[in-house]
N, C-alpha and C positions, 0 to 999 in steps of 0.2 A: 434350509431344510435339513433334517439331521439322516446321517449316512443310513440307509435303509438296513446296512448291517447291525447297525448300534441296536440290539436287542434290549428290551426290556425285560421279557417275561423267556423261561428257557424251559423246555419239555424235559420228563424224566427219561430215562431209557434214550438217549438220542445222542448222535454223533453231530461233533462240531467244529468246522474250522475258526481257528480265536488268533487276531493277531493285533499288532497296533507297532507305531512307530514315536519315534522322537518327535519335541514340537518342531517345529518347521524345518522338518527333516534333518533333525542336527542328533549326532550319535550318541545313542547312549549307552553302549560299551567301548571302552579307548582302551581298556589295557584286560589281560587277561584275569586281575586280579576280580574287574567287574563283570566277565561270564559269568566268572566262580560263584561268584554272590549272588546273582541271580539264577544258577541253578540248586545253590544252599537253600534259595527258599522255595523252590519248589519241592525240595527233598522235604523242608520242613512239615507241608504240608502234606504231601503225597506217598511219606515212605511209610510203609506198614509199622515198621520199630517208631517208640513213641520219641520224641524230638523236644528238651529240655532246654528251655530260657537260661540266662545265668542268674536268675534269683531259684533255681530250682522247680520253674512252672511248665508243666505240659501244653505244647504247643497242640490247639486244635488238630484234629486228624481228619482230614478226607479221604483218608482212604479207602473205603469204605463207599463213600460218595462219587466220588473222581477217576475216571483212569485215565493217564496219563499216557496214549499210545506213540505219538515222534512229534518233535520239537527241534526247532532250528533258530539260536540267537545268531543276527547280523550286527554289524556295528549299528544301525538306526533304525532297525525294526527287530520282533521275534515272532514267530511262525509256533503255535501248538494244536495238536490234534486230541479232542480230548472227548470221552467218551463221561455222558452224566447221566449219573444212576439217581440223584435228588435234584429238585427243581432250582434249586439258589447255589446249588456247589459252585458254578462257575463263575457266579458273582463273590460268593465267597474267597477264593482262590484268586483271582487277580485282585480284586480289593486289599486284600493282606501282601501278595508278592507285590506288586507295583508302590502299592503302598509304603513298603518298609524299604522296597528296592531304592523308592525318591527320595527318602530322605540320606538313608546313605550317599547316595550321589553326590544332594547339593551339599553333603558334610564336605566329602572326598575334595570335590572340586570347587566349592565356596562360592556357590549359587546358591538364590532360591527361586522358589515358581516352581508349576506342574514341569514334568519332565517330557511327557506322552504328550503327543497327539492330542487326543480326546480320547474318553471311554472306548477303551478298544471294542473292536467289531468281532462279532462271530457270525458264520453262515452256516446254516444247518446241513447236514448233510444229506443229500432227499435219497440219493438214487446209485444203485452198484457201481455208473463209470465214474461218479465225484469219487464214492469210496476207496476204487480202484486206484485213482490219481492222485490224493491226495497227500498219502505220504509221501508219491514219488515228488512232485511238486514244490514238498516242504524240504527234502531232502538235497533237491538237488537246486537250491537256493546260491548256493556258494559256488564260487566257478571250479574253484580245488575240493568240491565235495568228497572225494572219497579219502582226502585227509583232512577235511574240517573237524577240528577239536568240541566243537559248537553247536551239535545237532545229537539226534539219539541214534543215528547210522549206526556207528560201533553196537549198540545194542541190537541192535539189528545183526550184524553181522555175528555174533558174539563173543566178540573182542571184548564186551563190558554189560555188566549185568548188576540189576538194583529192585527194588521189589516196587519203587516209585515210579517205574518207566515200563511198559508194559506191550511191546513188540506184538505178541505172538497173537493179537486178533487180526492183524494182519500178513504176519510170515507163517503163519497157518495153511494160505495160497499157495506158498512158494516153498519148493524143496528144502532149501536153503539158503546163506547166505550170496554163497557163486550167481545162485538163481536168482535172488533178487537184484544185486547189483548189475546182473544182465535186461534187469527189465526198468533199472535205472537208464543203464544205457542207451538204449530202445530209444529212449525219448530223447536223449539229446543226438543222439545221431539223426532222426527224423526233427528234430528244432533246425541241425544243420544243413540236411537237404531243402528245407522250405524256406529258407536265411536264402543259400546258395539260387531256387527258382526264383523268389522274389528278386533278386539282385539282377541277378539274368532276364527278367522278365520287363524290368525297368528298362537295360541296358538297351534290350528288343525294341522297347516302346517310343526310344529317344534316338533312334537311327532314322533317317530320312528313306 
């Protein structure tokens, strides 16, 4: 039965969490040169300045279609938050990024076969506490998040800034950067207290 995330059809005007992993959980970033490449094409697509092939051809633009608000590559999955303003942008956009990202891969590393999973998954975003969470969620992916080179945080924070990555429907919320990274915090200090009662709660549970 197929992943109930794996969407066919995708509403305009609508928030979306999009992610997907390596085939059988095997990575598909190993060196930093493979971040790089996979956020080259999502610049391709998503940065307002137009974005030229080496025969001289304009690379389709979504910009216009797509915004791109945070994104977190791991070695064997990637995490995007992405707002779509046309019905097919998102099909659009991964079909081209993943698309071009596989074949470089099995160049680099002298494979062939799909690289992914399967058709990545998206889930719609219904309601203000997903909206709430969900960049924190994607950002706080990496256990050294607040130095992950791999995620759009820095743009958040504004350490780094591009006209393809687009923070501010969500730091809008929030004072600033101090502030946001405080309410990053938030949740893993409450992941470590419910870590800490479950642990304790077991320990309780297996005393005579």
């Amino acid at each position: 039965m197929p992943s109930r995330n794996i969407l066919k059809d995708y509403s305009e005007d609508t928030f979306y969490h999009v992610y997907n992993r390596g085939v059988n959980k095997r990575q598909i970033f190993i060196d930093n040169q493979d971040y790089s490449v996979f956020l080259s094409l999502l610049k391709r697509y998503l940065s307002k300045e137009d974005e030229i092939d080496k025969k001289g051809r304009v690379y389709v633009s979504l910009y216009e279609e797509l915004d791109l608000i945070s994104f977190c590559l791991m070695p064997n999955h990637f995490h995007l938050f992405l707002f779509q303003n046309s019905k097919d942008a998102i099909t659009k956009l991964l079909r081209s990024v993943c698309g071009s990202y596989t074949i470089y891969f099995n160049k680099k590393y002298e494979r062939i076969g799909p690289l992914f999973q399967s058709r990545y998954k998206a889930s719609t975003i219904t309601n203000d506490a997903y909206f709430m969470h969900i960049s924190r969620y994607i950002h706080i992916n990496p256990k050294d998040y607040t130095s992950w080179e791999w995620s759009s945080l820095p743009y958040y924070l504004g350490s780094k800034q591009a006209s393809w990555v687009k923070p501010g429907v969500v730091m809008d919320m929030f004072k600033d950067g101090e502030d946001y990274l405080e309410f990053l915090g938030q949740y893993i200090d409450y992941a470590k207290e419910m870590k800490n009662f479950e642990a304790n709660l077991a320990h309780y549970n297996t005393e005579d």
